[in-house]
C-alpha positions in Angstrom: 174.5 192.1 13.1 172.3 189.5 15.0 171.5 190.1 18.2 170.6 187.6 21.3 169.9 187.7 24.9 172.8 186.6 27.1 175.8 184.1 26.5 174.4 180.6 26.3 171.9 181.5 24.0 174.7 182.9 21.4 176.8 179.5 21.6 173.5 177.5 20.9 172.6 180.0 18.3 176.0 180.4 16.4 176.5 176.2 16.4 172.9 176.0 14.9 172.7 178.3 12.0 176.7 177.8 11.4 177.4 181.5 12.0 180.5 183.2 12.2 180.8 184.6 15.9 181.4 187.9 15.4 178.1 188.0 13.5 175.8 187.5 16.7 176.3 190.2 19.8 174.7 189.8 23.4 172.4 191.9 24.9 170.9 190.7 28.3 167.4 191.2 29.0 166.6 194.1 30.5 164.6 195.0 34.0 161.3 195.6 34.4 161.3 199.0 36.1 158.1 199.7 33.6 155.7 198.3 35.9 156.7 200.4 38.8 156.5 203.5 36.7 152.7 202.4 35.6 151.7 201.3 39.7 147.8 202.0 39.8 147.2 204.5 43.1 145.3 202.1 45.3 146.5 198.5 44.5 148.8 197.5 47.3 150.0 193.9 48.1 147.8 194.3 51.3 144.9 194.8 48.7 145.8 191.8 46.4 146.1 189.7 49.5 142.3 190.4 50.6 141.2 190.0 46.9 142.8 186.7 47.1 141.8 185.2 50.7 145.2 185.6 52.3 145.9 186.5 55.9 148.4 189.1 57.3 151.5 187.8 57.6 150.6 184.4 56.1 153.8 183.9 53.2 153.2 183.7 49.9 155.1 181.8 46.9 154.2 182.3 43.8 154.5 181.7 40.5 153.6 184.5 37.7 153.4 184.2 33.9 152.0 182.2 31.4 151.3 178.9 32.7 152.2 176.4 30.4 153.5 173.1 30.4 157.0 173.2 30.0 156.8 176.0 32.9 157.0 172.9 35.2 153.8 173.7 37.9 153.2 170.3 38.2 156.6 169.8 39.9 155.8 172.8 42.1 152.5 171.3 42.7 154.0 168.3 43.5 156.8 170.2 46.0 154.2 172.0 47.7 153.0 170.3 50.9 156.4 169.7 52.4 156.4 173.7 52.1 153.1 174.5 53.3 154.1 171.8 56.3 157.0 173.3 57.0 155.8 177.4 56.7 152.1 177.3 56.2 152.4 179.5 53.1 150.3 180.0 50.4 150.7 179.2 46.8 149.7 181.7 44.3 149.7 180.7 40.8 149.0 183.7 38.4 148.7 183.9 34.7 146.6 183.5 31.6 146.5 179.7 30.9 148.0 178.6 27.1 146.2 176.1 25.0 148.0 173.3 26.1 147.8 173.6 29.6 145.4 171.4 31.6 144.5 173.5 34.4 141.2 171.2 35.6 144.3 168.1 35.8 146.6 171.0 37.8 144.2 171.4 40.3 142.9 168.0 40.7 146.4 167.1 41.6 146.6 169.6 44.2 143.2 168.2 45.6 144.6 164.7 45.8 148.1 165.9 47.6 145.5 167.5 49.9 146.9 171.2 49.4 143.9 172.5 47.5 142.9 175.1 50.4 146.7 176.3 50.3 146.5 176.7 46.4 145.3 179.9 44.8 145.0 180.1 41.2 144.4 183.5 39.6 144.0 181.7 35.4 144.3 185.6 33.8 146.1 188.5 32.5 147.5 190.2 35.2 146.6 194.1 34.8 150.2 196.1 33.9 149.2 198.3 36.7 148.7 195.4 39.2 152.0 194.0 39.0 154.1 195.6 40.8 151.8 195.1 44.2 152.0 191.1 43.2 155.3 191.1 43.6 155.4 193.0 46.6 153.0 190.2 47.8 155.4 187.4 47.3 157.7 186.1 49.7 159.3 184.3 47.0 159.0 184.0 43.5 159.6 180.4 41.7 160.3 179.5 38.3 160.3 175.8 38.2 160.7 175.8 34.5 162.1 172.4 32.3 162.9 174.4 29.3 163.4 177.9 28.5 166.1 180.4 26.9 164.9 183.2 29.1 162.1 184.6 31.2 160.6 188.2 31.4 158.8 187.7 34.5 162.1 186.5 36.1 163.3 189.7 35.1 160.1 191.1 36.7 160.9 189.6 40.0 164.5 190.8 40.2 163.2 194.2 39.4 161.1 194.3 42.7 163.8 192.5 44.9 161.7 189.0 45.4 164.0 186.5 46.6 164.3 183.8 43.5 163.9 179.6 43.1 164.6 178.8 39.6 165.9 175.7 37.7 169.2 175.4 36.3 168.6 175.4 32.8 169.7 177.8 29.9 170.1 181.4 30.4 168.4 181.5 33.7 171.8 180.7 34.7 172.8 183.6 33.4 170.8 185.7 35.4 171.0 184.1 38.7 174.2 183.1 40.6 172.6 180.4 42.6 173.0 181.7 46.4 173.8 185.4 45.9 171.0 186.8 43.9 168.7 183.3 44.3 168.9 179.5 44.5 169.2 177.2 41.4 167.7 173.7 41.9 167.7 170.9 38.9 164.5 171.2 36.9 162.1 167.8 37.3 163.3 167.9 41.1 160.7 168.7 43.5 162.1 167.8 46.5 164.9 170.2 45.6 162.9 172.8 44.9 161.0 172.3 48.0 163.9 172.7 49.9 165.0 175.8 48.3 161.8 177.3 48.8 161.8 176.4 52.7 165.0 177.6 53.3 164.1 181.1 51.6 160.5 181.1 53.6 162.6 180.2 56.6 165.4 182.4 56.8 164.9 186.2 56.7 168.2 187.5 56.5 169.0 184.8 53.4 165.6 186.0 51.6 166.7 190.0 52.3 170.3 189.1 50.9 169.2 187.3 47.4 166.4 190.1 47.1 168.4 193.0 47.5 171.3 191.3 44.9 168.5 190.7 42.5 167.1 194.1 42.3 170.5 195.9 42.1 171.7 193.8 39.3 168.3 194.5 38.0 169.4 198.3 38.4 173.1 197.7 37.2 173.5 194.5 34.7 170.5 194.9 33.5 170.0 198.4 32.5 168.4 199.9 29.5 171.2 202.2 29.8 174.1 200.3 29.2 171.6 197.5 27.0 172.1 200.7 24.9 175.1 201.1 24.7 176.2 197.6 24.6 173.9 197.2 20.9 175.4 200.7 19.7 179.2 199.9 20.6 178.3 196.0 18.4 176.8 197.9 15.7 179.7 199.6 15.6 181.9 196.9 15.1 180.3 194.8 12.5 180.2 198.3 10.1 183.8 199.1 10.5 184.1 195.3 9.1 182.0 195.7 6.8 
């Protein structure tokens, strides 16, 4: 048995390697209630904000993960001061910087769109035991990403009940149904993803709604428990065939 996470990424994988169907079994990524289990005593959102500059009360996007290019920042970047315009939010960018990744070019192009004192860029490992606080931190988490088959640190996000801006690409759309547990914009867009962000940042009962969606199915769809059960009940299956 072959195993992959969620739907889409089965049809791509079956029509690639000419597999018979039956062969390859879904499991759906599961949530991230780890990091809440490993929460350092101490290490609030209140204390990541004052590490990082960031008033009371002052909302915070933020992106968290690897930053690398296909991860899209630079279309965040470029969304970015019709949001800070519009809510006067800062953007947190966290996450250890791959190879390939020109951070110096990032943040010149936030100095020349004159957002460089709304940008914060944390270019590091976040600590296992810091992240839950992060995402307590965020007012919204975004995931502007051109190209991916799935994302841990979306998974992360749903976990803690951040509301959600993510691109319509791949199995992110299996995770999100775009205005019940987030919003889905076209990736490349960045006025659609600012707009998706404002409206979040905007509208507190719309950001409680898609964050409390999020972290139940994080708690129901996405279980360990019934991950579980679905490879077990597969496994199953493709023996009695055998």
């Amino acid at each position: 048995a072959v195993f992959v996470h969620f739907e889409r990424n089965r049809r791509e994988f079956t029509e690639t390697f000419g597999l018979p169907e039956e062969r390859v079994g879904v499991i759906v990524h599961g949530n991230e209630e780890i990091f809440a289990e490993l929460r350092a005593p101490g290490v609030t959102a209140g204390a990541i904000r004052a590490r990082l500059g960031i008033p009371p009360g002052r909302k915070v996007v933020l992106f968290f993960g690897l930053l690398s290019r296909y991860k899209g920042t630079d279309v965040l970047l470029e969304a970015f001061p019709e949001v800070h315009r519009q809510t006067g939010a800062r953007l947190v960018l966290a996450g250890f910087p791959s190879p390939e990744f020109d951070l110096a070019a990032q943040r010149q192009s936030a100095r020349e769109s004159g957002i460089e004192q709304a940008v914060i860029w944390m270019p590091e490992y976040i600590p296992t035991e810091e992240v839950a606080a992060w995402m307590e931190m965020a007012g919204v988490a975004v995931f502007p990403y051109r190209d991916i088959y799935q994302s841990g640190a979306l998974h992360v996000a749903q976990t803690f009940g951040v509301p959600i801006v993510a691109t319509a690409i791949r199995a992110m759309q299996d995770v999100i149904e775009h205005e019940t547990s987030g919003l889905l914009v076209p990736p490349g867009d960045p006025a659609a993803l600012g707009r998706a962000i404002i409206r979040i940042l905007n509208d507190e009962a719309l950001a409680e709604r898609l964050g409390a969606r999020a972290a139940e199915d994080a708690r129901q769809k996405f279980s360990w428990e019934s991950i579980a059960a679905a490879i077990l009940e597969h496994s199953e299956r493709v023996r009695s065939r055998a």
